[in-house]
C-alpha positions as CSV (number, residue, x, y, z in Angstrom):
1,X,28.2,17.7,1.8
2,X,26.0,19.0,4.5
3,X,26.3,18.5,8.3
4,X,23.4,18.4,10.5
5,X,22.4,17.7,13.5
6,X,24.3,15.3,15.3
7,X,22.3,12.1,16.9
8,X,23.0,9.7,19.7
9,X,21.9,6.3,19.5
10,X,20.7,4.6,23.1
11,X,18.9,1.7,23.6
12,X,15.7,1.6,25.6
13,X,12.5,-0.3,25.2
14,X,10.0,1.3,22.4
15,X,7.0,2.2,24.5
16,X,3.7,1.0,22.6
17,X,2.0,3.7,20.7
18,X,-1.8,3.4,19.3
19,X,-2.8,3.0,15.6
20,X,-4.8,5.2,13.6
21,X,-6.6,4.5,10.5
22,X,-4.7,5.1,7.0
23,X,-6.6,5.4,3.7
24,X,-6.3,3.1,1.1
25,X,-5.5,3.7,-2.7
26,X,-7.8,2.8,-5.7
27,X,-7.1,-0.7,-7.4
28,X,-5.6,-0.3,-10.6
29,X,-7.1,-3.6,-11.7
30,X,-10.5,-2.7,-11.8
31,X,-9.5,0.1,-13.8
32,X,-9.7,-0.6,-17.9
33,X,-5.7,-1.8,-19.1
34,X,-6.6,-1.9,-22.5
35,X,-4.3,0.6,-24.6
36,X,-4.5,3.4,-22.6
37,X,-2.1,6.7,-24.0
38,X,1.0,7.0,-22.8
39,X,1.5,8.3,-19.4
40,X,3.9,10.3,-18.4
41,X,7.4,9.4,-16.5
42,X,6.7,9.4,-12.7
43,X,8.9,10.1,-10.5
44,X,12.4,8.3,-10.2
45,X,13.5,9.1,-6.6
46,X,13.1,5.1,-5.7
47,X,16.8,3.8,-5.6
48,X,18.0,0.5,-4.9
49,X,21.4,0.3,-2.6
50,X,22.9,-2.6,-1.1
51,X,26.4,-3.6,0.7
52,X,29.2,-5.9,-0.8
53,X,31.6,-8.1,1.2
54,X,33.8,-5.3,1.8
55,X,31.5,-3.0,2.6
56,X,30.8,-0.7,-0.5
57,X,27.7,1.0,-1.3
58,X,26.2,0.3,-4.2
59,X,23.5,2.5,-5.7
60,X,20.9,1.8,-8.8
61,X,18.5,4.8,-9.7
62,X,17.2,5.7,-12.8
63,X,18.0,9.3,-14.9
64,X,16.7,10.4,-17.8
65,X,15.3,6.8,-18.4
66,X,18.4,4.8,-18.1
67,X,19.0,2.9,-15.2
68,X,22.7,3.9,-13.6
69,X,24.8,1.9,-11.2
70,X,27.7,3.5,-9.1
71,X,29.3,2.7,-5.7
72,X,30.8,4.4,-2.9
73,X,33.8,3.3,-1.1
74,X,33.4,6.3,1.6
75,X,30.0,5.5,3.0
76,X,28.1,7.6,0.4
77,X,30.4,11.2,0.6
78,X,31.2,10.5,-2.7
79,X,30.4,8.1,-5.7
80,X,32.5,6.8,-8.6
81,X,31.1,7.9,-12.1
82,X,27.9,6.3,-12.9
83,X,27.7,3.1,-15.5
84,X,24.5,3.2,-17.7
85,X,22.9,-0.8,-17.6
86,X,20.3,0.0,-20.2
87,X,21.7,1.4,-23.5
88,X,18.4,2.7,-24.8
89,X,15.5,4.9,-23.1
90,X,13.2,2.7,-21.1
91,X,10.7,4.1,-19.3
92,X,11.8,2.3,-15.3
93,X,9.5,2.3,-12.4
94,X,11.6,4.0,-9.2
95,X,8.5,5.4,-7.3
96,X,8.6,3.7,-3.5
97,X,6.8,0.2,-3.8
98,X,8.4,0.1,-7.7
99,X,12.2,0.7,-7.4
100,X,15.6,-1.0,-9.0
101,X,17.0,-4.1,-7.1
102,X,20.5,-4.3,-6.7
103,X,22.9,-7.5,-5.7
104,X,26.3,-8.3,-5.0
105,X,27.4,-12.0,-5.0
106,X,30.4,-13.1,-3.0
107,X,32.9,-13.3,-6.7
108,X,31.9,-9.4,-7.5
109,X,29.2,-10.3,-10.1
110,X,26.5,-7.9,-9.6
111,X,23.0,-8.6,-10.6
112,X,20.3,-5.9,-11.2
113,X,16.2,-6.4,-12.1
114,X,13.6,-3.6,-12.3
115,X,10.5,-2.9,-13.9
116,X,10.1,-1.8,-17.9
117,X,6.3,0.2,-18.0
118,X,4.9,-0.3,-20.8
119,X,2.2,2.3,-22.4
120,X,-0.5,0.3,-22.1
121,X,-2.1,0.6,-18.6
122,X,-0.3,-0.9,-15.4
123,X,1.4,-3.3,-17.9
124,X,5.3,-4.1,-17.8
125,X,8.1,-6.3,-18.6
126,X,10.7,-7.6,-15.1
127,X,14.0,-7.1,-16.6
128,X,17.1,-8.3,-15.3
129,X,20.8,-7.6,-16.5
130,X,24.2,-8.6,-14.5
131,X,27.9,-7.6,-14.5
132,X,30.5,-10.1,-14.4
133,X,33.7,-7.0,-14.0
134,X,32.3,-5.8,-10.9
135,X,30.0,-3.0,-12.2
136,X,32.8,-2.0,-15.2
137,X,30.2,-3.2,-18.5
138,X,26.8,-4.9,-18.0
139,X,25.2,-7.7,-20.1
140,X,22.0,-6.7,-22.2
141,X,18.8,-6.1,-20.2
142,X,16.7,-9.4,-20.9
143,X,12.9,-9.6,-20.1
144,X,12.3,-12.5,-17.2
145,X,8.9,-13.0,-18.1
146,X,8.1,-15.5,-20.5
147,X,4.5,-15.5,-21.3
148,X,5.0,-12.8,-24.1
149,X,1.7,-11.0,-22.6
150,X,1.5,-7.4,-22.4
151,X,-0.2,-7.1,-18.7
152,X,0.8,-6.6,-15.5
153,X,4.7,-7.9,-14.9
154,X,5.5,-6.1,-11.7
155,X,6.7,-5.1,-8.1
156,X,9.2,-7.2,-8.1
157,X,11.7,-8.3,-5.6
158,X,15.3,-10.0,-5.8
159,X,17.4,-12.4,-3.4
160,X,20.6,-14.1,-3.7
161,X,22.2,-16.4,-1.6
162,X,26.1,-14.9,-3.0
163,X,27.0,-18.4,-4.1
164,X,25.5,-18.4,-7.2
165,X,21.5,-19.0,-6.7
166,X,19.4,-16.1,-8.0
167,X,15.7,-15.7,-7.1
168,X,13.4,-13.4,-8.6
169,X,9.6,-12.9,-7.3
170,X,6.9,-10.5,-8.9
171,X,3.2,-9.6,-9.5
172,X,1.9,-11.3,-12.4
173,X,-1.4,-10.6,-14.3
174,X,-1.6,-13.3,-16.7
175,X,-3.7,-15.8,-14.9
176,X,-6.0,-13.0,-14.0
177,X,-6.3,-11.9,-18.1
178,X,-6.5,-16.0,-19.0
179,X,-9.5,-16.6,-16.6
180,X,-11.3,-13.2,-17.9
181,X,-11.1,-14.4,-21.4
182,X,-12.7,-17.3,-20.8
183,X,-15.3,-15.3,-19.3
184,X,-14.4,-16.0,-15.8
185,X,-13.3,-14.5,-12.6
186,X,-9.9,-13.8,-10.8
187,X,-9.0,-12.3,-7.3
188,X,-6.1,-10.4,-7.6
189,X,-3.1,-11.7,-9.9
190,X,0.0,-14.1,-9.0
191,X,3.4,-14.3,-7.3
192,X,5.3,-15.5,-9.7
193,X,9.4,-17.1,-10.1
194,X,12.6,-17.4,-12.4
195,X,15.7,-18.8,-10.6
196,X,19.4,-18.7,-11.7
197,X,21.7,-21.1,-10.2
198,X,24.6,-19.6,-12.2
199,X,25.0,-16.0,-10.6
200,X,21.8,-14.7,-13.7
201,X,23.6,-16.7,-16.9
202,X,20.5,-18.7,-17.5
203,X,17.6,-19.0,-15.4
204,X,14.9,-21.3,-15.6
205,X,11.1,-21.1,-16.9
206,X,8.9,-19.0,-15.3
207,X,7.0,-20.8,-12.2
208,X,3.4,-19.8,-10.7
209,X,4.2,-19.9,-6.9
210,X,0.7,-18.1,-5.8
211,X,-2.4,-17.2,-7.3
212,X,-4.7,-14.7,-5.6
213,X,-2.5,-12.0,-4.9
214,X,-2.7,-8.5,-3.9
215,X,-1.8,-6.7,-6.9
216,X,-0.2,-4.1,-5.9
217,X,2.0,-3.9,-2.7
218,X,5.8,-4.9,-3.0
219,X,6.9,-8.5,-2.7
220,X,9.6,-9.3,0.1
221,X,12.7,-12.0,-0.3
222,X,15.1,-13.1,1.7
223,X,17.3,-15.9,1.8
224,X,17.9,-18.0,5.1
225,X,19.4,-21.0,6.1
226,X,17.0,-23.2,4.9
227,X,16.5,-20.6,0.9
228,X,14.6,-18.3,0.0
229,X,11.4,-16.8,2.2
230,X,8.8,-14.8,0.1
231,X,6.2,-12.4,2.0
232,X,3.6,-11.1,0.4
233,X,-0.1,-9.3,0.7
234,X,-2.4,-12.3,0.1
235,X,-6.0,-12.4,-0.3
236,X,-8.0,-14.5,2.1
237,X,-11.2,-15.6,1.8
238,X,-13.6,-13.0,-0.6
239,X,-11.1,-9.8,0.4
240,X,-9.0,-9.8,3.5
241,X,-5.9,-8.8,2.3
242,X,-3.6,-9.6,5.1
243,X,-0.2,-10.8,4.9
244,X,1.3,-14.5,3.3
245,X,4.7,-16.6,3.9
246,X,6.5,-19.2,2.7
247,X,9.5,-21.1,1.7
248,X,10.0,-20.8,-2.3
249,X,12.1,-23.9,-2.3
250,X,9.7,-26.0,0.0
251,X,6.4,-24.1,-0.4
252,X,4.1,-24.6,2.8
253,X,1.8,-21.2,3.1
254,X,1.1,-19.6,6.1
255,X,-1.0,-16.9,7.0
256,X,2.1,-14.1,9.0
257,X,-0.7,-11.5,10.2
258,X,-4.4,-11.7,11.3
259,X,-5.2,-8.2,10.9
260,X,-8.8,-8.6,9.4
261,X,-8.2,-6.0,6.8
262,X,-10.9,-6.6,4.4
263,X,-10.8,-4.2,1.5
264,X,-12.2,-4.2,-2.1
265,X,-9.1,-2.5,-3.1
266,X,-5.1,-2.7,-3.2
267,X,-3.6,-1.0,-0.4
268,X,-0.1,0.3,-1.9
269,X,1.6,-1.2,0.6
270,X,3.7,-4.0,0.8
271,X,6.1,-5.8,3.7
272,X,9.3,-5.8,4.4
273,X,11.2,-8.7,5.5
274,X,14.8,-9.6,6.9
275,X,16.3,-13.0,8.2
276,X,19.1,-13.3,11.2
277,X,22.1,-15.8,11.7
278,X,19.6,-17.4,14.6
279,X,17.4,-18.4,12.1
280,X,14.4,-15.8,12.9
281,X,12.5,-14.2,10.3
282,X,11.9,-10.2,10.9
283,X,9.0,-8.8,9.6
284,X,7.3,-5.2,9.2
285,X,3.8,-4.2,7.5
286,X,1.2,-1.8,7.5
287,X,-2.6,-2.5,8.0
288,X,-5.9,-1.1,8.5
289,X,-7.6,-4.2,9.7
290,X,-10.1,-4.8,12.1
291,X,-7.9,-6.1,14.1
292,X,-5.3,-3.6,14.8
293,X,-4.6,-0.4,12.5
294,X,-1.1,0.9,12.2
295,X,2.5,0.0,11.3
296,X,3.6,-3.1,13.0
297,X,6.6,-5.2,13.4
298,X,6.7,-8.9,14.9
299,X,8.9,-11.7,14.8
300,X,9.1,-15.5,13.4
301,X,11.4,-18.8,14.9
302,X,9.8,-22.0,13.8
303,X,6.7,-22.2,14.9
304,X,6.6,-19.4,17.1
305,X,5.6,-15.8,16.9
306,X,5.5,-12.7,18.8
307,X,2.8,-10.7,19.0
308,X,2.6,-7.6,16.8
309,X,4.6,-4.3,18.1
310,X,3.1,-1.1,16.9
311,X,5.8,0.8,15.5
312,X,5.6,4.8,14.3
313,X,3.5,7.8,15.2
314,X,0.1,7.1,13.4
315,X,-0.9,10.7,13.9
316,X,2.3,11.5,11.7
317,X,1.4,8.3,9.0
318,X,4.3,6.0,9.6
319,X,3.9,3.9,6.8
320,X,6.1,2.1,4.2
321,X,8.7,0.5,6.9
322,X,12.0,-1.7,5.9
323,X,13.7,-3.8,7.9
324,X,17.5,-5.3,7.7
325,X,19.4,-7.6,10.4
326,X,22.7,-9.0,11.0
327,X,24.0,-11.0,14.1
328,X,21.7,-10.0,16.7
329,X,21.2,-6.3,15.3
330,X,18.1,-5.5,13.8
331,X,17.3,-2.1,12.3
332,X,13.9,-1.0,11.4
333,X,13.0,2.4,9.0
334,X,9.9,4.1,8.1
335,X,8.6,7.4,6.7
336,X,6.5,10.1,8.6
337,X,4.8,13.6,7.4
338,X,4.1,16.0,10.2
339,X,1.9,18.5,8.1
340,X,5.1,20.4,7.0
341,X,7.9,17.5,6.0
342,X,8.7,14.3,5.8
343,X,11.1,12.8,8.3
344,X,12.9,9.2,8.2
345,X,13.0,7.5,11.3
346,X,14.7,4.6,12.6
347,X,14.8,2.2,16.0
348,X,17.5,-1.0,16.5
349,X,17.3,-3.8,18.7
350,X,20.7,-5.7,19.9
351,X,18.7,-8.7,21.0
352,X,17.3,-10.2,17.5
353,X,14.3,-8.2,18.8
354,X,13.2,-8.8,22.1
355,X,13.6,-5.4,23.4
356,X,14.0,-1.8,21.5
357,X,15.4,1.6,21.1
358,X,13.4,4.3,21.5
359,X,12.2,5.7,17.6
360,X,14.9,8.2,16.1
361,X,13.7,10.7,14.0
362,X,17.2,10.9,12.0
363,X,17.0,13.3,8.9
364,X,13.7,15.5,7.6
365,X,13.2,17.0,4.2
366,X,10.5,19.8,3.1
367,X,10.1,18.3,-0.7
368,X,9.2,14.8,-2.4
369,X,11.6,11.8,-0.8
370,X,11.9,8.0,-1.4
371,X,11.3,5.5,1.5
372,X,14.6,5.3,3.6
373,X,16.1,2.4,3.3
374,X,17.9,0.4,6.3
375,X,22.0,-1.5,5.4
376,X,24.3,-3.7,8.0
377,X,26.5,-5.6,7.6
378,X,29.6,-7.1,9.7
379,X,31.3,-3.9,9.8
380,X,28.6,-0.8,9.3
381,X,25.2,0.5,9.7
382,X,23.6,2.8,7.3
383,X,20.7,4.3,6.2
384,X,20.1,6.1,2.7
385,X,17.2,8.5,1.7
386,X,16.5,10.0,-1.0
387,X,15.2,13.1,-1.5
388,X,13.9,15.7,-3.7
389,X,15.5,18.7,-2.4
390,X,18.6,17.4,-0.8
391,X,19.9,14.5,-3.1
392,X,21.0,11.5,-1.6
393,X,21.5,11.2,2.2
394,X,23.5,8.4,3.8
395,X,23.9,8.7,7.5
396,X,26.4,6.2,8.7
397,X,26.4,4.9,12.5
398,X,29.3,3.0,14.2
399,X,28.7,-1.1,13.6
400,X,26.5,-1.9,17.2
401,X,27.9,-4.3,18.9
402,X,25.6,-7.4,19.6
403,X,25.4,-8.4,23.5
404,X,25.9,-4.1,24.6
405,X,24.2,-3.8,27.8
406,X,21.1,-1.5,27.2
407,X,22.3,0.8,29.9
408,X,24.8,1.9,28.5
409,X,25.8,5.1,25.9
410,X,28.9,4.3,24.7
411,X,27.9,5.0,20.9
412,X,29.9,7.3,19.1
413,X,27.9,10.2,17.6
414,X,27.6,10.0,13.9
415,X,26.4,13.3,12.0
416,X,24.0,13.3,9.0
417,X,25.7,13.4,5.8
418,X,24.6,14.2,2.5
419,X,26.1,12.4,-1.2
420,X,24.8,11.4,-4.1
């Protein structure tokens, strides 16, 4: 373990910063996918962590091409000894937008999906497995798709509402490959569903939520009072490529950000999204629109919205934000690069969002890092990077209390520590 600097936490409101523009990556889909060599394993510093009902940390990451789930019962100093989910090599996407997912239903069971890559180009399999002894042995990895086509099956996301309904979402290629063979044209690919309502013993046929699709930036889920809530890159029009949401169980599609961003292209970067016990949805995402250029946070009750809040140093590329709430507590993360390292940064909000702290830059690391990643629950706060150089990093804060008057600077100082 590794002590470092040690950081207050006060709450002020987040002065507005300006937006810069952010370059986009190359579309994989207008690339050729059929049976390209095999590619080398990137890399696997993408984890997947969540909190249980008592508070553990559980972590997923993938070594040596098995996927391996642990848990800490000391805020991330230490882990127990590592179970292996997948018995034989697979090669597992863990690279930022493509990481495990991890979930822990109220009974223990905990439920797991991730992404198989296949050799053939930007093709894989969304594989799920679940464990009904509380991590001790873990059922055999089964494929979720069910179309038995090797194409894109990816970028996948997974929500639970800890009673027993499972919902996973992901990218799906097949309508886009079924059009083409017929010697027509497809936008994009598809959002795609299986659901469990037995905590992952059976789920149900796959189900084509949305066609025209970004095809490459991460999916969101969360579940809220009223199910699950899906956010996604959609493509409007010929090629704006702005943000989508909607109620899985209800359906009803509505455009979540008018940003403009019309691109020929996929940007690598998908939203995050987190629900609070007053019903608002939370949401975070990065654009390069005509409209506003930046990383950007806003918020959803009903009908209304607030207008986007520019989160991040541009100059430094914030990018790649998550977000998490509980209560009134709202956390937001994101990734910067200052020319020399990569820092993760972090602001909170104890109103459900109406006012901020000001940004925290929390930890900084010189080599390769993973996207940090923002917990909370009823009891803690914590936020878990990880990096090339240092390992694992979980810095815990004390739980913030909901209803603290702003003024005030009453939270104890937490110092960074490192586990893994």
């Amino acid at each position: 373990m590794r002590r470092q600097r040690i950081y207050h936490i006060g709450v002020m409101l987040l002065l507005s910063t300006s937006a810069a523009v952010h370059a986009s990556h190359p579309d994989p889909a207008l690339e050729d996918q059929a049976y390209a060599k095999p590619r080398p394993p990137k890399t696997t510093l993408g984890v997947g962590v969540t909190l249980d009902e008592s508070g553990r940390l559980w972590l997923a990451k993938v070594e040596n091409q098995r996927l391996l789930v642990s848990r800490s019962d000391d805020e991330g100093k230490s882990f127990s000894n590592p179970v292996v989910v997948t018995p034989e090599p697979e090669n597992i996407s863990a690279d930022g937008e493509n990481r495990p997912k991890i979930a822990i239903a109220r009974d223990g069971t905990v439920l797991l999906t991730w992404i198989q890559s296949l050799p053939q180009k930007y093709s894989g399999n969304v594989r799920f497995a679940r464990s009904a002894d509380s991590g001790r042995t873990f059922s055999k990895p089964a494929t979720l798709n069910d179309d038995d086509r090797i194409t894109s099956h990816r970028f996948d996301s997974l929500a639970i509402d800890g009673a027993g309904r499972v919902v996973v979402a992901w990218l799906d290629a097949r309508d886009r490959d079924a059009a083409r063979e017929q010697g027509g044209e497809f936008s994009g690919v598809s959002v795609y569903t299986a659901q469990s309502n037995d905590n992952g013993v059976n789920f149900s046929a796959n189900r084509k939520f949305q066609t025209h699709t970004c095809e490459c930036c991460r999916i969101a889920l969360t579940w809220t009072q009223e199910g699950p809530v899906v956010f996604w890159r959609n493509i409007f029009g010929v090629n704006t490529r702005d943000f989508a949401i909607a109620n899985l169980d209800k359906g009803g599609k509505r455009r979540a950000t008018d940003d403009e961003w019309k691109i020929d292209a996929c940007p690598h970067n998908g939203g995050g999204i987190a629900a609070d016990r007053q019903g608002q949805l939370h949401l975070v995402w990065f654009t390069n629109g005509a409209a506003r250029q930046g990383l950007f946070y806003k918020r959803l009750g009903g009908d209304w919205e607030s207008q986007p809040m520019p989160i991040g140093d541009p100059a430094a590329q914030a990018n790649h934000a998550s977000v998490a709430a509980e209560g009134k507590t709202v956390l937001l993360t994101w990734r910067e690069f200052d020319g020399r390292s990569y820092s993760a940064q972090m602001m909170y909000s104890n109103d459900s969002g109406v006012s901020w702290s000001a940004p925290q830059r929390l930890m900084e690391s010189a080599g390769a890092t993973d996207y940090p990643i923002p917990l909370i629950d009823g009891k803690k706060v914590l936020l878990v990077w990880n990096t090339a150089a240092e390992g694992l990093r979980v810095l815990p804060f004390d739980r913030l209390t909901a209803g603290k008057s702003s003024d005030k600077s009453s939270a104890k100082r937490v110092a960074d520590k490192t586990g893994g």
